[in-house]
Backbone as numpy.savetxt, mean C-alpha at the origin, in Angstrom:
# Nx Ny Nz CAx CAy CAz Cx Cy Cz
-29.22 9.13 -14.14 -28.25 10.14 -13.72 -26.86 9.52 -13.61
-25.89 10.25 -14.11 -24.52 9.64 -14.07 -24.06 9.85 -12.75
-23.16 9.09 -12.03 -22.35 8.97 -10.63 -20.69 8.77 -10.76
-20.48 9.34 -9.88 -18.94 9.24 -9.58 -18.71 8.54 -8.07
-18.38 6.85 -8.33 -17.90 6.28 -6.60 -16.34 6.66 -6.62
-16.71 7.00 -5.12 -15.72 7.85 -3.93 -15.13 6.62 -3.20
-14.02 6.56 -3.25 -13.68 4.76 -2.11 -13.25 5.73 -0.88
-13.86 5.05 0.13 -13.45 5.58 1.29 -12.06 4.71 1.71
-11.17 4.98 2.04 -10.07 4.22 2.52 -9.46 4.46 4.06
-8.40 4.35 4.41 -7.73 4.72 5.53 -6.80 5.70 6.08
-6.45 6.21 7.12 -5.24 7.11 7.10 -5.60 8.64 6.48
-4.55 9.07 6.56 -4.12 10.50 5.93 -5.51 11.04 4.91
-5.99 9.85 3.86 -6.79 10.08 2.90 -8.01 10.14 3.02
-8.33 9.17 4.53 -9.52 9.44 5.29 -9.94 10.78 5.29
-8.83 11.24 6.15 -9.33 12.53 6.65 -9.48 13.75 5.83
-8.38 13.53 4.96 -8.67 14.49 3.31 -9.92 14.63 3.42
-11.09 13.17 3.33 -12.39 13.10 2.52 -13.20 13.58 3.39
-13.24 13.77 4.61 -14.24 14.63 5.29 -14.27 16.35 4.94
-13.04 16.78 4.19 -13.33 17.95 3.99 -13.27 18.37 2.26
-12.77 17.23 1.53 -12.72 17.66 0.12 -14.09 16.84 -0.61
-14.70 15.65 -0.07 -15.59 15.32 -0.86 -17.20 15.70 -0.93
-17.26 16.89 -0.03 -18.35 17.65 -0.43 -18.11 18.75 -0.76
-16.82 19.19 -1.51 -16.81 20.27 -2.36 -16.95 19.15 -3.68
-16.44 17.98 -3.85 -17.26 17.34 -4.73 -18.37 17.06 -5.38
-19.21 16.72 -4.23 -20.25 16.58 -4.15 -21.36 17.58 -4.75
-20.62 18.90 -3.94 -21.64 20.25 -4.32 -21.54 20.53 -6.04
-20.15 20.39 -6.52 -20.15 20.52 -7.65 -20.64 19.60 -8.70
-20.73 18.76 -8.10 -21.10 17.26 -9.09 -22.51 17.48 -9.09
-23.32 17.73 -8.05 -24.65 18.05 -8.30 -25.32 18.80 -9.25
-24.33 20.12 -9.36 -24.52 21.27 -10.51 -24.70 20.76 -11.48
-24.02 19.48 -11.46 -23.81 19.07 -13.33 -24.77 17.73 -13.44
-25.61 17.49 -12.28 -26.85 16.39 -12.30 -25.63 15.00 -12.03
-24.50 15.29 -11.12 -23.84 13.88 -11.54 -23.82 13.17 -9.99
-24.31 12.00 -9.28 -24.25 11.98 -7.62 -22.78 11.17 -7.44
-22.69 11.29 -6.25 -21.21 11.04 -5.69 -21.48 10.10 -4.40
-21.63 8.50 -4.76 -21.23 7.75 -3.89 -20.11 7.06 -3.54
-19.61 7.03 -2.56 -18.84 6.53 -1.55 -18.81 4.30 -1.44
-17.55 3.94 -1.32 -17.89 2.80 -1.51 -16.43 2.20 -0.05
-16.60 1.55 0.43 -15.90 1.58 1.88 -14.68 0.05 1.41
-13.72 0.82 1.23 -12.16 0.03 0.87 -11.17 -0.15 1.56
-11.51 0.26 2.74 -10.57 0.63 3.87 -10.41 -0.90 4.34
-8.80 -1.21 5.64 -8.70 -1.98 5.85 -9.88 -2.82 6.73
-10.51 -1.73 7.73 -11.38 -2.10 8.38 -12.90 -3.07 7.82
-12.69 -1.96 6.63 -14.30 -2.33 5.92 -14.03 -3.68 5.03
-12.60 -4.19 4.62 -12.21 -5.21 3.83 -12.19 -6.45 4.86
-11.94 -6.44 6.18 -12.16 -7.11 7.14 -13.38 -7.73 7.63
-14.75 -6.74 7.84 -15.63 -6.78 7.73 -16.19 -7.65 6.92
-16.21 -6.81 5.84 -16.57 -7.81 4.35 -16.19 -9.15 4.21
-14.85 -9.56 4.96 -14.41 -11.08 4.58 -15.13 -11.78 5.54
-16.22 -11.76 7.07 -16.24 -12.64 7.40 -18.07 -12.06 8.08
-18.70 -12.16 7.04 -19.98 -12.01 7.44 -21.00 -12.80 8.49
-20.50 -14.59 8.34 -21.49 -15.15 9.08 -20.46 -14.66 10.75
-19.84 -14.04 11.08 -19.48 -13.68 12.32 -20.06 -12.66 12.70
-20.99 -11.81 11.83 -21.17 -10.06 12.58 -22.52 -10.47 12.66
-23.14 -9.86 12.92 -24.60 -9.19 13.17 -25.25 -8.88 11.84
-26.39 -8.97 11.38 -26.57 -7.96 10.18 -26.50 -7.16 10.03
-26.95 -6.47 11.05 -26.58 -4.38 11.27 -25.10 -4.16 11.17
-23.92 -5.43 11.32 -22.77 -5.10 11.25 -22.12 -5.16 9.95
-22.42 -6.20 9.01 -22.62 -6.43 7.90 -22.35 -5.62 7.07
-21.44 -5.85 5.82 -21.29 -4.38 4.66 -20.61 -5.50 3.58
-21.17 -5.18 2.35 -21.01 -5.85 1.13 -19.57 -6.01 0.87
-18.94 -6.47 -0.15 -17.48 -6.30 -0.47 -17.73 -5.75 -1.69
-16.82 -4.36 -1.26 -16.84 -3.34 -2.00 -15.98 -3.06 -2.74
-15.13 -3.92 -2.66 -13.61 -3.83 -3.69 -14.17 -5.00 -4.68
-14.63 -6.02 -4.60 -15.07 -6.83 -5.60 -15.79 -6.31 -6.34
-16.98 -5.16 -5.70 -17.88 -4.77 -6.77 -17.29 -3.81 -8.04
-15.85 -2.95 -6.76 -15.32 -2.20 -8.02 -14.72 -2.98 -9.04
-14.01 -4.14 -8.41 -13.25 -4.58 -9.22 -14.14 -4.96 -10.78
-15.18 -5.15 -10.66 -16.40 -5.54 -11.91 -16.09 -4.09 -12.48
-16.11 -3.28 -11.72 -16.99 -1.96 -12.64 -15.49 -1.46 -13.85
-14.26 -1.72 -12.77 -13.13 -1.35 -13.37 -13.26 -2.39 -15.14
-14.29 -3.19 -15.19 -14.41 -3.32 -16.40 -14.99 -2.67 -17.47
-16.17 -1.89 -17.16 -16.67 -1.20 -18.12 -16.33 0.08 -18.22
-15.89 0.41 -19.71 -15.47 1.37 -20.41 -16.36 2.55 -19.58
-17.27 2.54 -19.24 -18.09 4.14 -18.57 -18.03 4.26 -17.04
-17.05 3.27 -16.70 -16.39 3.31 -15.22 -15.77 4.46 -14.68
-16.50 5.37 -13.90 -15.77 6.54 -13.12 -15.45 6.41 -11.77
-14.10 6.21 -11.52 -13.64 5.83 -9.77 -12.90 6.65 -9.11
-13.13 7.25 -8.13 -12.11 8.37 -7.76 -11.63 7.02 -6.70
-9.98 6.78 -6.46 -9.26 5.80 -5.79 -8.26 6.73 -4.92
-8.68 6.71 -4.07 -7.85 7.09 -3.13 -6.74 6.45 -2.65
-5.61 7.34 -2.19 -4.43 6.05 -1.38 -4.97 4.93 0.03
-4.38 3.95 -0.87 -4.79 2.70 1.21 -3.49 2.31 1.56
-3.66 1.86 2.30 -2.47 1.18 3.34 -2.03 0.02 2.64
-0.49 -0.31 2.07 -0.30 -2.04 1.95 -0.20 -2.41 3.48
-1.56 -3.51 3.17 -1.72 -4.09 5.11 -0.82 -4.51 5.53
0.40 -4.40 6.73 0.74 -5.22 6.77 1.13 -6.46 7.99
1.28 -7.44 8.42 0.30 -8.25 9.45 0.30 -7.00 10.76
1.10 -6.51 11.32 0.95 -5.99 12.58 -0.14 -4.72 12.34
-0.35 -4.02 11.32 -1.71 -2.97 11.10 -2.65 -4.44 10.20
-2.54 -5.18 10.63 -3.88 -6.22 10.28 -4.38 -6.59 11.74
-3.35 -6.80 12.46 -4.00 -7.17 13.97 -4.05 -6.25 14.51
-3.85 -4.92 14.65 -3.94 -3.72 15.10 -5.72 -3.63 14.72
-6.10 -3.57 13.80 -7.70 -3.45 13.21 -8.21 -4.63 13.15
-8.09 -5.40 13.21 -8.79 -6.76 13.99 -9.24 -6.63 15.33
-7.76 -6.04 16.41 -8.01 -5.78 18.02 -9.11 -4.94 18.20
-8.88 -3.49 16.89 -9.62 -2.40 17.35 -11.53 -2.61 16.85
-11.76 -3.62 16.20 -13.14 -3.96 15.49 -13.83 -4.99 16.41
-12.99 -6.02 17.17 -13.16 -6.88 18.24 -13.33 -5.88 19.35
-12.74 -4.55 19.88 -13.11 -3.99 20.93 -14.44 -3.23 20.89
-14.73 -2.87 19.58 -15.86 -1.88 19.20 -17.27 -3.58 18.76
-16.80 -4.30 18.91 -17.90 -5.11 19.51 -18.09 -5.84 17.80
-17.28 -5.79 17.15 -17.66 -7.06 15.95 -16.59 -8.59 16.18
-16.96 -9.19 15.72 -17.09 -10.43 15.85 -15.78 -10.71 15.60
-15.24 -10.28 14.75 -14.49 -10.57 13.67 -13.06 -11.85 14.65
-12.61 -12.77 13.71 -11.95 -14.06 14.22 -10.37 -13.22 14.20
-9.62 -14.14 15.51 -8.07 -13.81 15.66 -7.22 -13.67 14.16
-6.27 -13.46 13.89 -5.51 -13.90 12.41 -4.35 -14.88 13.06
-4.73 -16.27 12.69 -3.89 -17.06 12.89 -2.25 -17.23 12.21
-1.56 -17.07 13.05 -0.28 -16.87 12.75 0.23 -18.61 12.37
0.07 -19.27 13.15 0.17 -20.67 12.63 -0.89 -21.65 13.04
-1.69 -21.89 11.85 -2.88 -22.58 11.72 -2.67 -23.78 11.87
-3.43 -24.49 12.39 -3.30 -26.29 12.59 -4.76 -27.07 12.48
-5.23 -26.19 12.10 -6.81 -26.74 11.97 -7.25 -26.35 10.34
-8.18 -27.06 9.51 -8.81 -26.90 8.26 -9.16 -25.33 8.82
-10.46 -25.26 9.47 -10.85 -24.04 10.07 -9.63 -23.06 10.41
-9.00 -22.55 11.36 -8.38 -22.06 11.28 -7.01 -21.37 9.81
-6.93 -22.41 8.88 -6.97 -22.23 7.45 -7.17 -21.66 6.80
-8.71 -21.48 6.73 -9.62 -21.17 5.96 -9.32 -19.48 6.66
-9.24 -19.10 7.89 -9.46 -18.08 8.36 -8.20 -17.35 7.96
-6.82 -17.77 7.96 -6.17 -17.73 7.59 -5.80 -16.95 6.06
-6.65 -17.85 5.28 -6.28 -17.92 3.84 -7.36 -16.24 2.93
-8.26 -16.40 4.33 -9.35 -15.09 4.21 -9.00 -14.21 4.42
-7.50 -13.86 5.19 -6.88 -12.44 5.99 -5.94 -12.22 4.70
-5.20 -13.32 4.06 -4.16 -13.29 3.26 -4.81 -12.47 2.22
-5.99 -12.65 1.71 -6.56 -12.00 0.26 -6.72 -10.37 1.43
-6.54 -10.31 2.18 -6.51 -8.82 2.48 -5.38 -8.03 2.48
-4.41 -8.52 3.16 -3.09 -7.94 3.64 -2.43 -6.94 2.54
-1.85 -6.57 2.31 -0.64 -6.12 1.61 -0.84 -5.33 0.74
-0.53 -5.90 0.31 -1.75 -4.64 -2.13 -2.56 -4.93 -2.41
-3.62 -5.19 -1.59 -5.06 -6.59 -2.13 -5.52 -5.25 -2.89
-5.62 -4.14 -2.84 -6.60 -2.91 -3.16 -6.14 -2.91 -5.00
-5.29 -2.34 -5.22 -4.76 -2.06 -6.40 -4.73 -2.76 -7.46
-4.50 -4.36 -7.37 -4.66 -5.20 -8.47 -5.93 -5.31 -8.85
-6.83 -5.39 -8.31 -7.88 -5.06 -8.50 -8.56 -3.76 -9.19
-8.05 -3.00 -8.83 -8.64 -2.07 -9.70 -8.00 -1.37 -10.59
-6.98 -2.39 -10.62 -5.96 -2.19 -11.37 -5.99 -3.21 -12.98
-7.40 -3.96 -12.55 -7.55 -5.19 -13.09 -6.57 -5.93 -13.07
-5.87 -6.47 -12.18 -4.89 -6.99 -11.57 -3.85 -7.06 -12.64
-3.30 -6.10 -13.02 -1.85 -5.93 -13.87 -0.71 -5.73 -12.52
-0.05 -6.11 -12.94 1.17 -5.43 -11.93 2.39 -4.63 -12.74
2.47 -4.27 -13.79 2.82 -3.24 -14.84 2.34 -2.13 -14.54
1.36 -1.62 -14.13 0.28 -0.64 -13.87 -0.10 -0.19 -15.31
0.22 -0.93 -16.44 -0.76 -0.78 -17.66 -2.76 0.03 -17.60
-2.42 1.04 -18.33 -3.77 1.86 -18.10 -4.61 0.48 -18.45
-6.12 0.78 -18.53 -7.23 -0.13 -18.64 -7.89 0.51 -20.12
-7.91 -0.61 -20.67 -8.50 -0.52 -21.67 -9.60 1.05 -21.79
-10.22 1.27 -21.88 -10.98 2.47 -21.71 -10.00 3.69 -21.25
-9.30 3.74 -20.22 -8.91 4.72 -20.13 -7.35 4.80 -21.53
-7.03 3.98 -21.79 -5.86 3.99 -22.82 -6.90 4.81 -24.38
-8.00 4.17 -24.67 -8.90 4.83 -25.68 -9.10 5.88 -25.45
-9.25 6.59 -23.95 -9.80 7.99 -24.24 -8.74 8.91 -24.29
-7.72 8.03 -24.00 -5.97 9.10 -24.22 -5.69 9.31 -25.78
-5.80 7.95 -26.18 -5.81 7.84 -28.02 -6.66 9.16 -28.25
-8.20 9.31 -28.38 -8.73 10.09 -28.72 -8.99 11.54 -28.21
-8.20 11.87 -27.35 -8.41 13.39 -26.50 -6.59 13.12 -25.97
-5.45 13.59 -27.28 -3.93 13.36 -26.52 -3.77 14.63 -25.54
-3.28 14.38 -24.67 -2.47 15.35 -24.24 -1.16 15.83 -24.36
-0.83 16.95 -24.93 0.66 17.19 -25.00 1.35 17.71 -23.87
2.44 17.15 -23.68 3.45 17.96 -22.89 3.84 19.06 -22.86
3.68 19.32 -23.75 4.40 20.55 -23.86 5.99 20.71 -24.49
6.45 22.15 -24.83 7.79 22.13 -24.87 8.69 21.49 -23.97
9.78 20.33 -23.75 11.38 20.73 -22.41 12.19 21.16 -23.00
12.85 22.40 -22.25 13.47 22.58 -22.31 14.98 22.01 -21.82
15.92 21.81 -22.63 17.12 21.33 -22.19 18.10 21.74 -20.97
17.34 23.50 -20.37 18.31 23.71 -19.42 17.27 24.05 -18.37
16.31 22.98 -18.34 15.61 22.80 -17.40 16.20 22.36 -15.88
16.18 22.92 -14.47 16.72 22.61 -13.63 16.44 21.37 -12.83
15.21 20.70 -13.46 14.67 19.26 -12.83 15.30 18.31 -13.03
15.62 17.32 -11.74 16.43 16.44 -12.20 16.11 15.75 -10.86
16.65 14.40 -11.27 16.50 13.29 -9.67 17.71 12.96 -9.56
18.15 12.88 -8.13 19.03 12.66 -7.49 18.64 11.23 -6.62
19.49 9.93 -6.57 19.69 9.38 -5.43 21.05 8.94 -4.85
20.53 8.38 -4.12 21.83 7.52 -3.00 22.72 6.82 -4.08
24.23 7.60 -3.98 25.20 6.60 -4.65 26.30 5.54 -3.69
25.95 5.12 -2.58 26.05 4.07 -2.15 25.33 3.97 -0.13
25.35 2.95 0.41 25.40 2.91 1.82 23.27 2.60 1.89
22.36 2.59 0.38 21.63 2.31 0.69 21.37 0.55 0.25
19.58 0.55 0.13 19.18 -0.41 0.18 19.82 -1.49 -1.19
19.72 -0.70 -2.46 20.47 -1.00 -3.51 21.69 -1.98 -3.55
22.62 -0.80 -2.93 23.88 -1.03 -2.89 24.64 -1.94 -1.91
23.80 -2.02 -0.69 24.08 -2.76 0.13 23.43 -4.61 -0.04
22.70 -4.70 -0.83 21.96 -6.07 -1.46 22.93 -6.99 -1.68
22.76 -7.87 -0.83 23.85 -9.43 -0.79 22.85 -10.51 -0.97
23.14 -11.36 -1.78 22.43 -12.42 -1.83 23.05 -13.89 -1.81
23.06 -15.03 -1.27 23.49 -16.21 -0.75 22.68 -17.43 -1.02
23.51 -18.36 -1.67 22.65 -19.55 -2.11 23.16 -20.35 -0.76
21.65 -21.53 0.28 22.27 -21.70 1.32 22.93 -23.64 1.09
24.05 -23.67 1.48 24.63 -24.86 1.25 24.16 -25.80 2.21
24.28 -25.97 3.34 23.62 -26.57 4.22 22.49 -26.31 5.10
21.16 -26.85 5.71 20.34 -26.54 6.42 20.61 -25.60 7.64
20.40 -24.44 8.06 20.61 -24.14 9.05 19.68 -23.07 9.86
20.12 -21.92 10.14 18.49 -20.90 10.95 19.69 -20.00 10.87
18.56 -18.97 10.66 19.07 -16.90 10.28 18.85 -16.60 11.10
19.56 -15.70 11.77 19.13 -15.13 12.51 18.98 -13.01 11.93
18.01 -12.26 12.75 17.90 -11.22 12.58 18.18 -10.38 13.94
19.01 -9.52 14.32 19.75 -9.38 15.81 19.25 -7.79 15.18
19.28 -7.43 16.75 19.75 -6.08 16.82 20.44 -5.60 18.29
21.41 -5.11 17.98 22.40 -4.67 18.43 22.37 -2.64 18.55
22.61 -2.69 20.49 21.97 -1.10 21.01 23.50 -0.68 20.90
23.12 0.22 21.65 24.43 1.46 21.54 25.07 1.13 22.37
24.74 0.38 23.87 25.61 -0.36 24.79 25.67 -2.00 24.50
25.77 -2.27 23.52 26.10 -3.89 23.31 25.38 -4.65 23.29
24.32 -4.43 23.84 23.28 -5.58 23.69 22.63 -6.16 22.78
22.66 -7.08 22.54 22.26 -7.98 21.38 20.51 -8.68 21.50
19.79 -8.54 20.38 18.75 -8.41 20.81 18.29 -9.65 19.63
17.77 -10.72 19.80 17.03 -11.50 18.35 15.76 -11.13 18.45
15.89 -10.45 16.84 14.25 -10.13 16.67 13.33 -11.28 15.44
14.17 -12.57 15.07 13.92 -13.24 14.49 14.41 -14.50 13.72
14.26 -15.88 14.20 15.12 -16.59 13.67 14.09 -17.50 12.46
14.92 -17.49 11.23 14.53 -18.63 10.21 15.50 -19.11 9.84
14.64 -20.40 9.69 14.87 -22.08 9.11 15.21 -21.83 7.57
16.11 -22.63 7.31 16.03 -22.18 5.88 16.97 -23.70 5.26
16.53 -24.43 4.16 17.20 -25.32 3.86 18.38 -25.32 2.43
19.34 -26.17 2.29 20.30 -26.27 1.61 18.90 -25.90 0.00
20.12 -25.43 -0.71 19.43 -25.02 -2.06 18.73 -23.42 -1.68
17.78 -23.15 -1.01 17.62 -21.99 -0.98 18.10 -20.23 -0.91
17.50 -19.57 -1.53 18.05 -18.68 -1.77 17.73 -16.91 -1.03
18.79 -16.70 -0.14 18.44 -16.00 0.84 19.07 -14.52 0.60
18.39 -13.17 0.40 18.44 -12.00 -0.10 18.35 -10.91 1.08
19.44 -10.15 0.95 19.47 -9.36 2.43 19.67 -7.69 2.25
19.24 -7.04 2.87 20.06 -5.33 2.58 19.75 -4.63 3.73
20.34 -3.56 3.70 20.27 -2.82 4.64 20.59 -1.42 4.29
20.33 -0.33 5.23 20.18 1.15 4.37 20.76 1.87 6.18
22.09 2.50 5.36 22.31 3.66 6.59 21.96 4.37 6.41
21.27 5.04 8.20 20.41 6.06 8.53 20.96 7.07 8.91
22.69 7.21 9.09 23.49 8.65 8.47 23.49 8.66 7.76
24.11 7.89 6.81 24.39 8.33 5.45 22.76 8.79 4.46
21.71 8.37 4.85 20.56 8.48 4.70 19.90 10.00 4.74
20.57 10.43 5.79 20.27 11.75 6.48 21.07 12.82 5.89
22.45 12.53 6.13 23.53 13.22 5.12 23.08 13.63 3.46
22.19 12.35 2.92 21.89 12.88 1.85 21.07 13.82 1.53
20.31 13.23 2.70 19.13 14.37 2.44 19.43 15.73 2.75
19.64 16.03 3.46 20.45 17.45 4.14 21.21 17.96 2.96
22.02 17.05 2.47 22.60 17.91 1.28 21.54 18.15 -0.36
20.61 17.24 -0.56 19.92 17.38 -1.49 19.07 18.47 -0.94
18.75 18.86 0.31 17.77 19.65 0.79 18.16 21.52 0.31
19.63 21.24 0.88 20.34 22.27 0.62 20.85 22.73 -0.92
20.90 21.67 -1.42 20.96 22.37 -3.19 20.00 22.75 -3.48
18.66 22.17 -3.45 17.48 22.49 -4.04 17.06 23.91 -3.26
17.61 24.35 -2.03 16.89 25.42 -1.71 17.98 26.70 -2.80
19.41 26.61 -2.53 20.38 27.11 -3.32 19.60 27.62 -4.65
19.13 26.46 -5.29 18.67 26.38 -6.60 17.46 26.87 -6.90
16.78 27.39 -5.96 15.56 27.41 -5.78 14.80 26.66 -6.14
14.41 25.38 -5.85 13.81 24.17 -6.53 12.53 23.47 -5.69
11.62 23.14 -5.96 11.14 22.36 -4.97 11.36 21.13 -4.76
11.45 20.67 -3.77 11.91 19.03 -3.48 11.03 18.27 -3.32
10.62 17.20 -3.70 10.18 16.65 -3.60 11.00 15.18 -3.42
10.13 14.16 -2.33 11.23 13.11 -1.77 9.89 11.97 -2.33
10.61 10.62 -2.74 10.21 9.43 -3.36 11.00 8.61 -2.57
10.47 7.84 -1.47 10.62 6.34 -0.92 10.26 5.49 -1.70
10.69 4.16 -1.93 10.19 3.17 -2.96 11.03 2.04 -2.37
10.34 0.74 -1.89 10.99 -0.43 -1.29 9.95 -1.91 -1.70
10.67 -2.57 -2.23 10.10 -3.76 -3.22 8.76 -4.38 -2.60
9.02 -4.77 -1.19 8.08 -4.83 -0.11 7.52 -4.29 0.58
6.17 -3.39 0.12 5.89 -2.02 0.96 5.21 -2.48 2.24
4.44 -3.53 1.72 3.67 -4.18 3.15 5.16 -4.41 4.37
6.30 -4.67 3.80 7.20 -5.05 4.91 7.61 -3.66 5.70
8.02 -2.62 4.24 9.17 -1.75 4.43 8.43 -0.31 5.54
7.22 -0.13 4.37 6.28 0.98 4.58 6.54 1.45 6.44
6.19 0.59 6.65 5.79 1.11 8.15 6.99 1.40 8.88
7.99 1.03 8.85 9.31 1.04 8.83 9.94 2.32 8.82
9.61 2.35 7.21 10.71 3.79 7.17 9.60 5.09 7.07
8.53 5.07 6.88 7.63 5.74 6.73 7.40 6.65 8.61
């Protein structure tokens, strides 16, 4: 019997799947096809990295490795849901919350000084950030289709269709005051420490981070106003209703594990 795996993941998409994947399910049956579930989430990738710590009953395979195999064969069917780029503070957030619900699972060492501690270390790192996607992405970072799926486009094309030229779709962004435009970058001449401040509405000056950084290195900075941010939007909001258009909004920041949580 043919199957379709379901990745269970985190967030927003979680909760999608408690109510859309047994209208899946029901239909997939009709057609003799079953619908398993395979656990990709940050929690379950955590799990998976450190087995001799749980219990066996706590225990769960690594399930992104297995896809990552399957994303090889041409008769590979994966429904991939959105995950989280981890990033460290929602890594120790689900570390705290898997340690309170009674698994084992080890601290994430922020600065290791032991082989062991290392090792534990170097086990959180293959989780964090985009670990999900290269992988089943067969680790392109192009997002180049996969062999199989590029063949079945060759042989079944899809057309676009007519555009028309006085089509009202169009993208709009920020022509200055964002992340882009505000991008300074500095080669550093002598050894010294960065600082990262923040500064309230009554003066206070706050360090939320200092780095070391030595002569030769190369240090990249930006920043994005959150009027001028707002202003845009408000006015893109307001043409598109004018226009009758639907809007649709695209965040995109080089470092999502950094940015995501941030502006999101």
């Amino acid at each position: 019997m043919s199957k379709i795996i379901y990745t269970h993941t985190d967030e927003a998409p979680a909760l999608a799947t408690y109510s859309f994947l047994p209208i899946i399910q029901a239909f997939a049956k009709a057609a003799g096809i079953t619908v398993e579930t395979r656990d990709i989430s940050l929690a379950g990738r955590v799990i998976s990295a450190f087995p001799e710590n749980l219990t066996e009953e706590q225990q769960i395979g690594d399930a992104l490795a297995e896809l990552g195999e399957m994303t090889l064969a041409p008769e590979a069917n994966i429904i991939k849901l959105p995950n989280i780029s981890a990033s460290i503070p929602q890594l120790q957030a689900t570390i705290a919350e898997l340690q309170a619900a009674g698994f084992g699972v080890p601290d994430y060492p922020t600065n290791p000084d032991t082989p062991d501690l290392e090792n534990i270390r170097e086990r959180y790192d293959r989780i964090k950030g985009s670990a999900v996607n290269p992988v089943l992405r067969e680790g392109n970072s192009d997002r180049r289709a996969p062999r199989a799926v590029k063949e079945f486009a060759q042989k079944f094309p899809h057309s676009m269709g007519e555009w028309s030229s006085d089509s009202k779709t169009h993208v709009a962004t920020m022509t200055g005051n964002d992340f882009r435009s505000n991008e300074q970058s500095v080669t550093i001449t002598t050894p010294t420490t960065l600082r990262i401040q923040h500064t309230s509405t009554g003066g206070t000056t706050t360090i939320l981070k200092e780095v070391e950084v030595n002569a030769g290195e190369i240090v990249d900075a930006t920043f994005m106003s959150v009027r001028h941010l707002r202003s845009f939007l408000d006015q893109e909001l307001a043409d598109s209703k004018e226009r009758g258009l639907l809007f649709s909004l695209h965040l995109k920041a080089t470092m999502m594990k950094v940015s995501d949580p941030i502006i999101f």
